[in-house]
C-alpha positions in Angstrom: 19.8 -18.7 20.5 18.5 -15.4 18.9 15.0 -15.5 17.4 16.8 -14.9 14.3 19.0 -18.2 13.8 16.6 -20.7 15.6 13.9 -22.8 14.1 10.7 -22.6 14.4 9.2 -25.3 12.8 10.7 -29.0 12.8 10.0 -32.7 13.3 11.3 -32.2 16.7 11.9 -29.1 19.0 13.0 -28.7 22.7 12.9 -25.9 24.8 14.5 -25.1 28.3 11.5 -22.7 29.2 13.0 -21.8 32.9 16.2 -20.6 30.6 14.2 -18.6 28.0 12.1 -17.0 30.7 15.4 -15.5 32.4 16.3 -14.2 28.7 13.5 -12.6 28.2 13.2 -11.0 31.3 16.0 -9.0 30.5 15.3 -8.0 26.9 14.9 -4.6 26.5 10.6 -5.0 25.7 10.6 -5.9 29.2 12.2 -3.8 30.4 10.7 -0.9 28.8 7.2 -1.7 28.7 7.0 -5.0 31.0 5.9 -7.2 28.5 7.1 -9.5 25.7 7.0 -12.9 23.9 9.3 -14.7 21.7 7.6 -17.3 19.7 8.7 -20.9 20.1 6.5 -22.6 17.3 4.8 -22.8 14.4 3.5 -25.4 12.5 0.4 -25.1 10.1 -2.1 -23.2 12.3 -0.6 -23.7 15.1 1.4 -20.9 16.9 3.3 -21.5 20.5 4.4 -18.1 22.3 6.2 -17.6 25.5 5.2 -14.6 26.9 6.5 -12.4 30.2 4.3 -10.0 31.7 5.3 -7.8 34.8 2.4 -7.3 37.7 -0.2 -5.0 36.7 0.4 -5.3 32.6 -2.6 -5.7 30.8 -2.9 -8.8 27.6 -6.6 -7.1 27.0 -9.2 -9.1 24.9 -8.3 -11.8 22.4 -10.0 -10.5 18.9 -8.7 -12.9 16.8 -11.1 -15.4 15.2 -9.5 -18.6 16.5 -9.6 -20.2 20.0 -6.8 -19.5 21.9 -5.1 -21.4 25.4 -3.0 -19.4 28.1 -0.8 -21.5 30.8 0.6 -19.9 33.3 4.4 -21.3 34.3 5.2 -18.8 37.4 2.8 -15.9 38.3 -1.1 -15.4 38.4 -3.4 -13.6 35.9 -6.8 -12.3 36.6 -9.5 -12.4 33.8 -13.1 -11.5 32.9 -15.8 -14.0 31.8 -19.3 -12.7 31.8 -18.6 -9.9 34.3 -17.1 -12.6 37.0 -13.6 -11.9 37.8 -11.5 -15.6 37.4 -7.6 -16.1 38.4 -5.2 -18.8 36.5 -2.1 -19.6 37.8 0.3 -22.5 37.2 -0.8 -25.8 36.8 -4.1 -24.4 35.5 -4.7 -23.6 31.7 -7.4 -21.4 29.9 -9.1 -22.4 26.5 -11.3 -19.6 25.1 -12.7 -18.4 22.0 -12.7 -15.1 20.5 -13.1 -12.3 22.9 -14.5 -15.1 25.7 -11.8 -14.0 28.0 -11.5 -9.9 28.4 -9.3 -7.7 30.4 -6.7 -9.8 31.0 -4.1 -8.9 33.6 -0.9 -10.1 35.4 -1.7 -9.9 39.1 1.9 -10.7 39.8 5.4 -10.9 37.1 4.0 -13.9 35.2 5.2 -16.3 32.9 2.8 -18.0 29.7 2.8 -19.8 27.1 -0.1 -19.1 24.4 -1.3 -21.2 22.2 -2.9 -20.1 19.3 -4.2 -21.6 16.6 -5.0 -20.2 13.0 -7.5 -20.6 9.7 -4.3 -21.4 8.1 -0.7 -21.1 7.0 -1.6 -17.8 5.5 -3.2 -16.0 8.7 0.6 -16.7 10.2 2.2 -14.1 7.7 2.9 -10.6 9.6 
């Protein structure tokens, strides 16, 4: 279902993640730059975004003012805390606040979803 015509918000959503990471994986973003997200949910400040990085793409640093989570579903990212270089991969999750986590990079073609969360409804509006 296009990211036009499918809901976002609801009392009840389901998602077939291995299917949408196929899809996206062959949306033009990717293939142009090796990286894009469609966004599965939001509700209040709460935002849910699957994202597909190709190796070596770079997320950056979060510079948001909310906390944020990243969960790896296939691949491995590499990140900086402190100056010490961490890896996530699947089955592991990352919470961090505002610019905690810098430099962030697919080490391999990866597969996320990112949670953010927001002050409210209003920080949600492009």
């Amino acid at each position: 279902m296009s990211s036009m015509t499918r809901p976002l918000t609801g009392p009840h959503l389901t998602f077939d993640l291995e299917e949408a990471i196929r899809d996206l994986k062959k949306d033009d973003a990717f293939l142009r730059s090796g990286r894009v997200g469609r966004t599965l949910a939001k509700s209040g400040p709460l935002r849910l975004t699957l994202v597909v990085l190709a190796e070596g793409v770079e997320i950056g640093t979060h510079h948001a003012e909310s906390p944020m989570t990243l969960q790896p579903l296939e691949g491995r990212l590499r990140y900086l805390v402190d100056d010490d270089e961490v890896e996530l991969g699947p089955g592991e999750l990352l919470f961090f606040g505002p610019g905690s986590a810098q430099d962030i990079r697919a080490l391999e073609d990866t597969a996320l979803l990112l949670t953010l969360t927001h002050g409210g409804e209003e920080d949600l509006q492009p």
